[in-house]
N, CA, C and O atoms as a CHARMM CRD file, in Angstrom:
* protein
*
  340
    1    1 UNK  N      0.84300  -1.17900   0.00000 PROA 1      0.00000
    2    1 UNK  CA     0.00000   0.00000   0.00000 PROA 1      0.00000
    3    1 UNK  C      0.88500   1.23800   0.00000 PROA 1      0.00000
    4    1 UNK  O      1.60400   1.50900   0.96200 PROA 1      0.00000
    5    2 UNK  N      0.82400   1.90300  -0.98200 PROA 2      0.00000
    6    2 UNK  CA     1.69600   3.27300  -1.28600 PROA 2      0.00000
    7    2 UNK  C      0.78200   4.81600  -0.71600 PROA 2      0.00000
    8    2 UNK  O     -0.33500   5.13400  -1.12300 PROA 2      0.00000
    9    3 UNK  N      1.33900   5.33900  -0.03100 PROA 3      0.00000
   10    3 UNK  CA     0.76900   6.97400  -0.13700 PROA 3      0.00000
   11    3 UNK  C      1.10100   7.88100  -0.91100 PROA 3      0.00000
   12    3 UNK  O      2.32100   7.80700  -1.05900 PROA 3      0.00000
   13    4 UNK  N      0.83100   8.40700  -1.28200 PROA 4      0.00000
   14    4 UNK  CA     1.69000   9.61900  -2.75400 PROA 4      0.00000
   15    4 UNK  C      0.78600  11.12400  -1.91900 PROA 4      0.00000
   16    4 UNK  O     -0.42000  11.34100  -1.80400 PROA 4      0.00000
   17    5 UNK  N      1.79700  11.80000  -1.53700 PROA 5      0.00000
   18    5 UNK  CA     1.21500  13.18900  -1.31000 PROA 5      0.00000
   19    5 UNK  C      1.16800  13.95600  -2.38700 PROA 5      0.00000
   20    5 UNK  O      2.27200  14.33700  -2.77600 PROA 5      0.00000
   21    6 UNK  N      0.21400  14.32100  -3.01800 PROA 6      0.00000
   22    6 UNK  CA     0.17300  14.98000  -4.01100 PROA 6      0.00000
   23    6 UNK  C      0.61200  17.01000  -3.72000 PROA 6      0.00000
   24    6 UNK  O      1.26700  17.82200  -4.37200 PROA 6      0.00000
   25    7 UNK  N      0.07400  17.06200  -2.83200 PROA 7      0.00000
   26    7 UNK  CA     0.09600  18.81100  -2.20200 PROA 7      0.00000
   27    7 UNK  C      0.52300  18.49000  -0.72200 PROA 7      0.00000
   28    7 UNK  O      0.54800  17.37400  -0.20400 PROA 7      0.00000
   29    8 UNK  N      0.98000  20.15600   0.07000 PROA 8      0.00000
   30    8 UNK  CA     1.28200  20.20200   1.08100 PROA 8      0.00000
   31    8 UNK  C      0.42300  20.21500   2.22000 PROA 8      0.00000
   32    8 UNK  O     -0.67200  20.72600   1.98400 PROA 8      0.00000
   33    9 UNK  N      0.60300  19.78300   3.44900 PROA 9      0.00000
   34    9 UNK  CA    -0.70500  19.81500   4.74500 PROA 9      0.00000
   35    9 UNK  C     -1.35600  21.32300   4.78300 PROA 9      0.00000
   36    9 UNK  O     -2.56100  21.54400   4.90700 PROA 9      0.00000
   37   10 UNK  N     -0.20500  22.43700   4.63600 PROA 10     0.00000
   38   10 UNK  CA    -0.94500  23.86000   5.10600 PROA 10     0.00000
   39   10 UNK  C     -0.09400  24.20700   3.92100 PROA 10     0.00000
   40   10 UNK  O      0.89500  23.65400   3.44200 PROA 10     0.00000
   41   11 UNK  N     -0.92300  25.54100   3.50800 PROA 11     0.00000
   42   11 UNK  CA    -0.46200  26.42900   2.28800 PROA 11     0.00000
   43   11 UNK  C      0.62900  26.92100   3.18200 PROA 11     0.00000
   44   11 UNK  O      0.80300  26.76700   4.39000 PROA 11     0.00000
   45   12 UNK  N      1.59800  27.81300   1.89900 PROA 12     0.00000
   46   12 UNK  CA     2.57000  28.91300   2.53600 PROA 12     0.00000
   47   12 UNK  C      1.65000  30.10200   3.07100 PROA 12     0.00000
   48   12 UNK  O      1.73100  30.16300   4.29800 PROA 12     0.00000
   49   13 UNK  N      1.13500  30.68500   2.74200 PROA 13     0.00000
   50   13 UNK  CA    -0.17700  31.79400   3.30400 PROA 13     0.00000
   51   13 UNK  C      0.22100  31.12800   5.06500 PROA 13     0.00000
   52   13 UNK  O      1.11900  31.42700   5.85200 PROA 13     0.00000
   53   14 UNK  N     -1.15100  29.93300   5.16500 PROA 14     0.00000
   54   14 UNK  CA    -1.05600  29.67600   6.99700 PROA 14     0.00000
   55   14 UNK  C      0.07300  29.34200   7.26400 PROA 14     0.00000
   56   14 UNK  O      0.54900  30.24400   7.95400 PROA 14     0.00000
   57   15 UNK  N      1.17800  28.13400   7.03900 PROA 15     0.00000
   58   15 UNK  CA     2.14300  28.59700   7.70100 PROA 15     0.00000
   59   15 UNK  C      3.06600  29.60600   7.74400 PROA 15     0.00000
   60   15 UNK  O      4.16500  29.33300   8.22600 PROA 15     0.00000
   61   16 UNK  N      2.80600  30.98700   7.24600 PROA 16     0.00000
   62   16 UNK  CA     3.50400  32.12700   7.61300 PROA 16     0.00000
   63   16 UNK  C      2.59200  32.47000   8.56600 PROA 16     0.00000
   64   16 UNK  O      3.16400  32.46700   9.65600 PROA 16     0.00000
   65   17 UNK  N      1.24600  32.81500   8.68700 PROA 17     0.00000
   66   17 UNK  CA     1.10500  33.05500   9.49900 PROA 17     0.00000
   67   17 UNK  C      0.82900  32.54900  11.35500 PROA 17     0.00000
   68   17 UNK  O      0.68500  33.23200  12.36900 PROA 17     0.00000
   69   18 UNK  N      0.85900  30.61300  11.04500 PROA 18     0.00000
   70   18 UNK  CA     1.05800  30.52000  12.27400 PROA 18     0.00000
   71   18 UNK  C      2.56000  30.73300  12.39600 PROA 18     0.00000
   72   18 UNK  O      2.75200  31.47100  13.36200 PROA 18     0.00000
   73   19 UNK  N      3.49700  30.44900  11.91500 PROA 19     0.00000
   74   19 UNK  CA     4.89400  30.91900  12.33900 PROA 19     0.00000
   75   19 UNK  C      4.81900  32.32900  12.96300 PROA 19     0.00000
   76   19 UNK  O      5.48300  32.28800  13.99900 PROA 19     0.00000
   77   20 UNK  N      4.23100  33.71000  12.75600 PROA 20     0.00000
   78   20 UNK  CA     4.36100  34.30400  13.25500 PROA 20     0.00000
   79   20 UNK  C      4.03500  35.08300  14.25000 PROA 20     0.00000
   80   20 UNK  O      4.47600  36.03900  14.88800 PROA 20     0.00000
   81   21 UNK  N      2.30700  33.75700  14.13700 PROA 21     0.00000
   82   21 UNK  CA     1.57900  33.83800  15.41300 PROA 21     0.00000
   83   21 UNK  C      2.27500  33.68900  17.01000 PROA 21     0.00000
   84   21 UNK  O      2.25400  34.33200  18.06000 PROA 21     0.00000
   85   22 UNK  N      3.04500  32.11800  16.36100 PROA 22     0.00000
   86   22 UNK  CA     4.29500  31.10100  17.66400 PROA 22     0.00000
   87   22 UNK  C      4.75300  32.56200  18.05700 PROA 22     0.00000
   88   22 UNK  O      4.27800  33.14700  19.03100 PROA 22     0.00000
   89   23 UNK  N      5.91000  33.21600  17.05800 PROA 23     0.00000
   90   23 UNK  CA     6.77400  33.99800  16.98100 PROA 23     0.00000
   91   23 UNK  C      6.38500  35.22600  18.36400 PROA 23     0.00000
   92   23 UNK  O      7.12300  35.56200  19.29100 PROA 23     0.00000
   93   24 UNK  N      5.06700  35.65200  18.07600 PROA 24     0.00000
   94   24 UNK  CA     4.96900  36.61500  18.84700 PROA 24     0.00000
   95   24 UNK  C      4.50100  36.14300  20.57200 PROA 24     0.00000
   96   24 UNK  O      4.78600  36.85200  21.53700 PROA 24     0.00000
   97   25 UNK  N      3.87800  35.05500  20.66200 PROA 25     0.00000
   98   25 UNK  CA     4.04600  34.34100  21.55600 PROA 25     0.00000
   99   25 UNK  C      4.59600  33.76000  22.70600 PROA 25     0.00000
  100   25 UNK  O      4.56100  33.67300  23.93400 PROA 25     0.00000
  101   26 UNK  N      5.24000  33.33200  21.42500 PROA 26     0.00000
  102   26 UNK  CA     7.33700  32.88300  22.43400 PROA 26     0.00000
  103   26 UNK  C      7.91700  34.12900  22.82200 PROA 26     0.00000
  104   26 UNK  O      8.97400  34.12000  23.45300 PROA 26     0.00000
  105   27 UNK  N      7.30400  35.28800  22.49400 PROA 27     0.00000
  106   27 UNK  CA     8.19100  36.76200  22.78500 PROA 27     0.00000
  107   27 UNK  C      7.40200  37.46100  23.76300 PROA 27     0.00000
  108   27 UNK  O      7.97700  38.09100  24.65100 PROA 27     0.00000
  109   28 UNK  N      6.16800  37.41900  23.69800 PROA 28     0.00000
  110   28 UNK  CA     4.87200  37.71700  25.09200 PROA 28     0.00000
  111   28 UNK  C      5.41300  37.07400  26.15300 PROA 28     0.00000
  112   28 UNK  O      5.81200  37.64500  27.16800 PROA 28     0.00000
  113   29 UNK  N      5.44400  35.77300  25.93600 PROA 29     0.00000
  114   29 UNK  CA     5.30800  34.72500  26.86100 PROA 29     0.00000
  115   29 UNK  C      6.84100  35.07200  27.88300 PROA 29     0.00000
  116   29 UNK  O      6.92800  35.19800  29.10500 PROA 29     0.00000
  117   30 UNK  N      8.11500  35.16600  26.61800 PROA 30     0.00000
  118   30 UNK  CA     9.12600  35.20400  27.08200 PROA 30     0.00000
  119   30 UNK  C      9.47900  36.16800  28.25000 PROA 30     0.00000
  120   30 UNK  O      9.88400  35.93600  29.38900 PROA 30     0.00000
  121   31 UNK  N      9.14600  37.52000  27.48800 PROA 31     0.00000
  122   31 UNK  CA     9.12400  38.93400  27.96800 PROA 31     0.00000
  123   31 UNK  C      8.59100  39.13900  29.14200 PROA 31     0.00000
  124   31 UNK  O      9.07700  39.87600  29.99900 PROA 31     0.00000
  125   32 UNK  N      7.32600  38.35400  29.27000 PROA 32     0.00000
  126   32 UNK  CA     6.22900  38.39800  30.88400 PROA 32     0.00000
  127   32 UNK  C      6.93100  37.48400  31.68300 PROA 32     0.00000
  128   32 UNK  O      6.78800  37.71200  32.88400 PROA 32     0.00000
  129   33 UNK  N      7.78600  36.33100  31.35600 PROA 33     0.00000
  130   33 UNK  CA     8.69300  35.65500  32.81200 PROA 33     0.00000
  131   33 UNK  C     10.00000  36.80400  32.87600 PROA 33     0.00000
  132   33 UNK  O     10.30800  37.37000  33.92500 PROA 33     0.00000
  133   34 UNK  N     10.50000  36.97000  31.93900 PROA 34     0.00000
  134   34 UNK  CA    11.53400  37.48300  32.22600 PROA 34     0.00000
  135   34 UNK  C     11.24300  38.97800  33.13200 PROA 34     0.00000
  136   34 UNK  O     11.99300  39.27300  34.06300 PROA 34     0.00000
  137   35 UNK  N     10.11800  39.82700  32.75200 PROA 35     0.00000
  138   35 UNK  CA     9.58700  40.63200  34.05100 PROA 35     0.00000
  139   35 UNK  C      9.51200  40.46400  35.21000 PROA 35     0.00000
  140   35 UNK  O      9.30900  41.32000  36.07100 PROA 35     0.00000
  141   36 UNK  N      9.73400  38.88800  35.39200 PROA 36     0.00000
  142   36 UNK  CA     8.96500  38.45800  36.85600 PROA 36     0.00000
  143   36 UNK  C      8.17900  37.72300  37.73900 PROA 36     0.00000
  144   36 UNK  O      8.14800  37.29600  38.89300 PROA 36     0.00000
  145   37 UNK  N      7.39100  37.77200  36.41400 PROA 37     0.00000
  146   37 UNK  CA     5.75400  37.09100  37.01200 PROA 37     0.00000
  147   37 UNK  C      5.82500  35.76600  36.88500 PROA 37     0.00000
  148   37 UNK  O      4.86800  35.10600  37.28900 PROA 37     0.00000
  149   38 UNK  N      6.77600  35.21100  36.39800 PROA 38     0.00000
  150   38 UNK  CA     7.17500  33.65600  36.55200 PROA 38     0.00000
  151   38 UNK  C      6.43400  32.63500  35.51000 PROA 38     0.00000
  152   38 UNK  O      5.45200  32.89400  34.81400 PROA 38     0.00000
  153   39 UNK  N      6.93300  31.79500  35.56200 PROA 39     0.00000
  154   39 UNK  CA     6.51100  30.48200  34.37200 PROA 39     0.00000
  155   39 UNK  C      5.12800  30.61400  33.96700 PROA 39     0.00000
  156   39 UNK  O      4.66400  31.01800  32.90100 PROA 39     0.00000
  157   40 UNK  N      4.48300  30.14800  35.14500 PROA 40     0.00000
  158   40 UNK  CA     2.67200  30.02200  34.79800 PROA 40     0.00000
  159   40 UNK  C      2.42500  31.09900  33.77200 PROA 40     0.00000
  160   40 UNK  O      2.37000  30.90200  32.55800 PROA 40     0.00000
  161   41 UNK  N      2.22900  32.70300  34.61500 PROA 41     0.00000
  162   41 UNK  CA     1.88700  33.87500  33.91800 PROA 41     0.00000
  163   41 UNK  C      2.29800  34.07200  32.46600 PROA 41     0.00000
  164   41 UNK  O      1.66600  34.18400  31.41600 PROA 41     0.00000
  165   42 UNK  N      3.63600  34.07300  32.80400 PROA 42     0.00000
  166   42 UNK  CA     4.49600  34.28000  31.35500 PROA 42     0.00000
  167   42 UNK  C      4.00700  33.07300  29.99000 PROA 42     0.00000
  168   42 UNK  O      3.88300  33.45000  28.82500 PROA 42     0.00000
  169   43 UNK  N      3.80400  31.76700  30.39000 PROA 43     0.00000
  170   43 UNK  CA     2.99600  30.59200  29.78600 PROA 43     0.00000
  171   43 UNK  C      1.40100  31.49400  29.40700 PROA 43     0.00000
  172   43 UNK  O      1.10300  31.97900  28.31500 PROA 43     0.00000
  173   44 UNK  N      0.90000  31.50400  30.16900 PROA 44     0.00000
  174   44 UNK  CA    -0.60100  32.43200  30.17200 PROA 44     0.00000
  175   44 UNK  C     -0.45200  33.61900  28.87400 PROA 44     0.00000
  176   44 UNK  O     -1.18300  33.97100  27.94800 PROA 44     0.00000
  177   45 UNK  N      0.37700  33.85500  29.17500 PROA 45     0.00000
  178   45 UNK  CA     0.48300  35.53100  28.85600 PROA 45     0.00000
  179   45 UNK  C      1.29800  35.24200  27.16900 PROA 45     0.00000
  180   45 UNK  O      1.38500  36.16100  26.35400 PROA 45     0.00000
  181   46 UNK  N      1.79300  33.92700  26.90600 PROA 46     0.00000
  182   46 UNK  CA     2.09400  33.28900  25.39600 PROA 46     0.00000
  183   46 UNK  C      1.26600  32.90500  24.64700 PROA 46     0.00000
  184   46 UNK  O      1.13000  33.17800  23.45400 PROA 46     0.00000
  185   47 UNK  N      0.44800  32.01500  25.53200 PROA 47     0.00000
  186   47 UNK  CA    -0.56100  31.73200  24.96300 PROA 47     0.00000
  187   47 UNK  C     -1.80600  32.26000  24.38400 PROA 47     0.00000
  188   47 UNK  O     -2.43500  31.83700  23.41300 PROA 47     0.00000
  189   48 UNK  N     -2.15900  33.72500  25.51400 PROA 48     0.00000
  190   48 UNK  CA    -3.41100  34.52800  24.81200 PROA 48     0.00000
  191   48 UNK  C     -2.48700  35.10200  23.74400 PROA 48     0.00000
  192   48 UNK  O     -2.90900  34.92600  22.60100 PROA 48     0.00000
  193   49 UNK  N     -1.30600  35.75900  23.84700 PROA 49     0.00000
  194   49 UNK  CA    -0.68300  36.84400  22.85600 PROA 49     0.00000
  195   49 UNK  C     -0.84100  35.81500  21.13400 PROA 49     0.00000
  196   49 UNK  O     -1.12700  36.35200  20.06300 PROA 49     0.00000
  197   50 UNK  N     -0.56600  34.30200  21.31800 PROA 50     0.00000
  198   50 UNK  CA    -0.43800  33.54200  19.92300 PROA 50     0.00000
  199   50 UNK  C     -2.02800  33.48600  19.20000 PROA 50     0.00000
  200   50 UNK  O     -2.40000  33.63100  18.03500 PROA 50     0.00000
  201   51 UNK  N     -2.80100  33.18800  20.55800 PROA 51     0.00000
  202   51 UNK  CA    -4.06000  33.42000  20.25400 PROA 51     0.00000
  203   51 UNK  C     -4.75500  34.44300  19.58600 PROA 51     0.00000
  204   51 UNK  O     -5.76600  34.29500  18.89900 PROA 51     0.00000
  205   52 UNK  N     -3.99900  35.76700  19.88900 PROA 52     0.00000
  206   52 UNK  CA    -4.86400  36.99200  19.54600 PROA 52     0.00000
  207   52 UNK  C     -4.07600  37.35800  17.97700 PROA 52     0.00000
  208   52 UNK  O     -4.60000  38.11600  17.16000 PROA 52     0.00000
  209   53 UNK  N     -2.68000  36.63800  17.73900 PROA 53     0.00000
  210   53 UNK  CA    -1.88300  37.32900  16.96700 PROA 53     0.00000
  211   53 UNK  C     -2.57500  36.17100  15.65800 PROA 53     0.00000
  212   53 UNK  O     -2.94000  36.68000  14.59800 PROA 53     0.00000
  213   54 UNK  N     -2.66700  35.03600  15.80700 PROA 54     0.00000
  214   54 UNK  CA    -3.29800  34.51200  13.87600 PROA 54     0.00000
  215   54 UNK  C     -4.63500  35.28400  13.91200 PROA 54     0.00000
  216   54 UNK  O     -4.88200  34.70800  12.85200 PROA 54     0.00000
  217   55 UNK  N     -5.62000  35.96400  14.10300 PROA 55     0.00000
  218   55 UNK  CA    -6.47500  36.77300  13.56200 PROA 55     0.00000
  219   55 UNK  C     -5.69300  37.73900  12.40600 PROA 55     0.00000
  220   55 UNK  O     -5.66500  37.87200  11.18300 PROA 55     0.00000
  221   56 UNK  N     -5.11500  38.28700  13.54800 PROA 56     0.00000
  222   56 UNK  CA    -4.32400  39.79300  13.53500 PROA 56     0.00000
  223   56 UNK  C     -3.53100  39.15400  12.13700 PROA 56     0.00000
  224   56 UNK  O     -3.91600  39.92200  11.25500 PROA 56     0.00000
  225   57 UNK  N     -2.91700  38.46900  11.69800 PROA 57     0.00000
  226   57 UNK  CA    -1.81200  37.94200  10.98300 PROA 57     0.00000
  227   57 UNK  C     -2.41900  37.59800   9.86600 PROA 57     0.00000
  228   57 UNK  O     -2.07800  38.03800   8.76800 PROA 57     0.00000
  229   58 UNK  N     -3.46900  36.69500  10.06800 PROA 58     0.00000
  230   58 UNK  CA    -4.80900  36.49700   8.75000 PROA 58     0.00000
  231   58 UNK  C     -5.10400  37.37100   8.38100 PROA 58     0.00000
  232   58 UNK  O     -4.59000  37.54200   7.27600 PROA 58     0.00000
  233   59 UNK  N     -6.03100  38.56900   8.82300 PROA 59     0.00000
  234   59 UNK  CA    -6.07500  39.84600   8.47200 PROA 59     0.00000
  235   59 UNK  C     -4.92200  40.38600   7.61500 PROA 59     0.00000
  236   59 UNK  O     -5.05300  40.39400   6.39100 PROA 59     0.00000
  237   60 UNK  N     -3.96700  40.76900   8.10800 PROA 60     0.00000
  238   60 UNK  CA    -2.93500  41.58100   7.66800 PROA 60     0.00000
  239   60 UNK  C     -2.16700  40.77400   6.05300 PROA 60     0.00000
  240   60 UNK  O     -1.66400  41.34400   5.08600 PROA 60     0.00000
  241   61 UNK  N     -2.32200  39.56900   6.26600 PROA 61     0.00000
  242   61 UNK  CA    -1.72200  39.09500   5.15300 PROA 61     0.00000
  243   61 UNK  C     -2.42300  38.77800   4.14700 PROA 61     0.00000
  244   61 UNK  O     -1.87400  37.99500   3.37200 PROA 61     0.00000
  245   62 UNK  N     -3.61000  39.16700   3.85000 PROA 62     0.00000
  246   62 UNK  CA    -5.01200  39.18100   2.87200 PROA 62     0.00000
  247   62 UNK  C     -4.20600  38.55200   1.52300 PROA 62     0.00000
  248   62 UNK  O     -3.08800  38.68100   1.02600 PROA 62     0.00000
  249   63 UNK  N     -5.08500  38.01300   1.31300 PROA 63     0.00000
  250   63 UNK  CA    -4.72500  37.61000   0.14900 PROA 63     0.00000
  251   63 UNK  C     -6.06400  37.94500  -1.21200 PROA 63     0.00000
  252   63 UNK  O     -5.95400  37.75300  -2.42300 PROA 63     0.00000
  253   64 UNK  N     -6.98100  38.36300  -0.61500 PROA 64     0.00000
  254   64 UNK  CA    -8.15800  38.61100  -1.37600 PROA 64     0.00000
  255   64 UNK  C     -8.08100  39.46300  -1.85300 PROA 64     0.00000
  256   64 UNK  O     -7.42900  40.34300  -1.29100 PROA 64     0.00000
  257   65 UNK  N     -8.80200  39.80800  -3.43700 PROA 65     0.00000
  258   65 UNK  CA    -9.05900  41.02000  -3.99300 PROA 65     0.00000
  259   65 UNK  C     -9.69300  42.41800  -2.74400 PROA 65     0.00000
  260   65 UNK  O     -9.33200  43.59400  -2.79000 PROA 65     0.00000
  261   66 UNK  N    -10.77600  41.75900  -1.63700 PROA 66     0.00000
  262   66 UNK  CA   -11.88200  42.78600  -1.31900 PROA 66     0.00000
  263   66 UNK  C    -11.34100  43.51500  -0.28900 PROA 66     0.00000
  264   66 UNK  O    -11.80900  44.58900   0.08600 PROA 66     0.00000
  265   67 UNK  N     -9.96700  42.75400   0.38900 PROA 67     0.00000
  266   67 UNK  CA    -9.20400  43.66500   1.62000 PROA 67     0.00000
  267   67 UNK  C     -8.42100  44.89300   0.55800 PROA 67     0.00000
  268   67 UNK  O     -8.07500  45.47200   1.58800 PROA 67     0.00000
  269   68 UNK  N     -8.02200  45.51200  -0.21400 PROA 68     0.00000
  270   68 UNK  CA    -7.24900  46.26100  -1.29300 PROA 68     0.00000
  271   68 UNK  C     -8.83200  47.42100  -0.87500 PROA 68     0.00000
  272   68 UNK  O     -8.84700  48.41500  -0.14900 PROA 68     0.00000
  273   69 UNK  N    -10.01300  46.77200  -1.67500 PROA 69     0.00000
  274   69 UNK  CA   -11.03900  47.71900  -1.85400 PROA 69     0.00000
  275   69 UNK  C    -11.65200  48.27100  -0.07600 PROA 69     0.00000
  276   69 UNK  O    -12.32000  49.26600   0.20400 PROA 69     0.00000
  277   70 UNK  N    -11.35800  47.68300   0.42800 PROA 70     0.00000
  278   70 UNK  CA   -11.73800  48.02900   1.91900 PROA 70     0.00000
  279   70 UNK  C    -10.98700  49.51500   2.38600 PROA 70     0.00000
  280   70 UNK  O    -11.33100  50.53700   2.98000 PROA 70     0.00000
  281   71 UNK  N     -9.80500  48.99800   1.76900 PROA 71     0.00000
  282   71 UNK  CA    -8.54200  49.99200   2.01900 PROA 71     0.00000
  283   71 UNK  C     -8.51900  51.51200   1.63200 PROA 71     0.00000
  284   71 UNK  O     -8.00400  52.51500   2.12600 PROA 71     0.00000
  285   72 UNK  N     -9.17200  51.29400   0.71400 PROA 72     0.00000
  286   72 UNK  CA    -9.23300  51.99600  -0.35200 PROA 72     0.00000
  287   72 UNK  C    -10.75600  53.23300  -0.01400 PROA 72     0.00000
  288   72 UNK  O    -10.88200  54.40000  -0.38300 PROA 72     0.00000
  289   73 UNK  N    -11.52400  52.52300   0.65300 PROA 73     0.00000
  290   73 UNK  CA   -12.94400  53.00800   0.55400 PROA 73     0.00000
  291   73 UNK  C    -12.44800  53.96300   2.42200 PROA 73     0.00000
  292   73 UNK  O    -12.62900  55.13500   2.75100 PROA 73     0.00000
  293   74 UNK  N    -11.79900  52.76300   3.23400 PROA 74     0.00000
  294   74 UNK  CA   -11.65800  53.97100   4.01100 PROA 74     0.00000
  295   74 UNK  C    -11.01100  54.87200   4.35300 PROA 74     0.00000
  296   74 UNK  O    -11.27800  55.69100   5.23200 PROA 74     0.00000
  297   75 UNK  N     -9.89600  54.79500   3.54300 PROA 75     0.00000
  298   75 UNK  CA    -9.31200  56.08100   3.03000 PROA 75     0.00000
  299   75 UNK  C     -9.75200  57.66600   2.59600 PROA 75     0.00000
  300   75 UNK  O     -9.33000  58.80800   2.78200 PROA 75     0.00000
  301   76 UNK  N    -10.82700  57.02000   1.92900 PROA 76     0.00000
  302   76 UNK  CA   -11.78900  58.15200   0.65600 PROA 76     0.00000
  303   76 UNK  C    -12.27800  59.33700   2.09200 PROA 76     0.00000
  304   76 UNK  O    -12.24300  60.48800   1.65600 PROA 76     0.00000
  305   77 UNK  N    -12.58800  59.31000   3.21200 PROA 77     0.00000
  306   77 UNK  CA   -13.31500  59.77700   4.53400 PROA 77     0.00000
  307   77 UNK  C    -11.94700  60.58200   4.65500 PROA 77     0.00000
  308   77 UNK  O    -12.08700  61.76500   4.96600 PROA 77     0.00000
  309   78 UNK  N    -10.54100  60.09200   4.44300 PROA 78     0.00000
  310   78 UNK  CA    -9.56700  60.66400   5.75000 PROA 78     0.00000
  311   78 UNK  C     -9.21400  62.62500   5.05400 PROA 78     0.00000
  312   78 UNK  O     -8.48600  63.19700   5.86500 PROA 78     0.00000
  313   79 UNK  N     -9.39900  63.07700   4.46100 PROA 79     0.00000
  314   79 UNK  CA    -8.75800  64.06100   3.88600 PROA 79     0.00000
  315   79 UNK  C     -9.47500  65.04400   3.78200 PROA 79     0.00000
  316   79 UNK  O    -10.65200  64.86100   3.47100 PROA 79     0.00000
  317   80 UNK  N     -9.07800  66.12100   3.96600 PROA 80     0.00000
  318   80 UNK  CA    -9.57600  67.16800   4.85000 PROA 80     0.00000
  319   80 UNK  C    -10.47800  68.06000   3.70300 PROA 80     0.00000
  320   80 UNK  O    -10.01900  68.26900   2.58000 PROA 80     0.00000
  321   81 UNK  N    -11.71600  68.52100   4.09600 PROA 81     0.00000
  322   81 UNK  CA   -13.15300  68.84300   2.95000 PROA 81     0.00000
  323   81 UNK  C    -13.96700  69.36300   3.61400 PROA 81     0.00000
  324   81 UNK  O    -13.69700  69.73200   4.75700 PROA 81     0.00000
  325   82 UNK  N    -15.21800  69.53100   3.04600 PROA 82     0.00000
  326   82 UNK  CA   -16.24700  70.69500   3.97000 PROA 82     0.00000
  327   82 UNK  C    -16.53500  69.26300   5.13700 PROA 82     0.00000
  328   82 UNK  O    -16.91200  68.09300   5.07000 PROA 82     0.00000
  329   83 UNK  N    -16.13700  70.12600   6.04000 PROA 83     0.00000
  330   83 UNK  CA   -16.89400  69.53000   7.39400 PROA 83     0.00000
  331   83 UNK  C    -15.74900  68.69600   8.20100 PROA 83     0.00000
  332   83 UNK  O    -16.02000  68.02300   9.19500 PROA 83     0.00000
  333   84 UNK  N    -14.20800  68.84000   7.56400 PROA 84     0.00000
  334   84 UNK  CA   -13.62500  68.28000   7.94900 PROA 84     0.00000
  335   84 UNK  C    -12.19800  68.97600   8.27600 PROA 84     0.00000
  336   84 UNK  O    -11.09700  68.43100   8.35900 PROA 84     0.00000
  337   85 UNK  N    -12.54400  70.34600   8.43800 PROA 85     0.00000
  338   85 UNK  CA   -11.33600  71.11400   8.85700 PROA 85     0.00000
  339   85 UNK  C    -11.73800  72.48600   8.64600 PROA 85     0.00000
  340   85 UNK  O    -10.95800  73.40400   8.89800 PROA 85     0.00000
């Protein structure tokens, strides 16, 4: 019985962004023992930061046409016009 992987488990897209989810994590996590607050906290304090950072990382690394037009539309508001300076 042969397996043949044809494609990879996770695109390059997710694993960049869990890599840089870990990344910020291991640096929360690190940063909060090395303050002080000791293993547990600093563990605690890795874990919400990895948690909160693949949203943040998904977001930011869009790969869709409609994040460009999002960008774009709320921009159009920022610049200064009747009622705005």
């Amino acid at each position: 019985m042969e397996v043949l992987v044809d494609r990879p488990l996770l695109s390059l897209r997710t694993t960049l962004v869990f890599l840089l989810a870990l990344l910020a994590g291991v640096t929360a996590g690190g940063l909060t023992a090395l303050a002080g607050e000791g293993t547990p906290r600093g563990l605690l304090a890795g874990l919400a930061a990895t948690g909160l950072a693949v949203p943040f990382f998904n977001r930011l690394i869009d790969t869709e046409s409609g994040g460009s037009q999002q960008r774009e539309y709320a921009g159009a508001d920022g610049g200064e016009g009747e009622g705005n300076g």
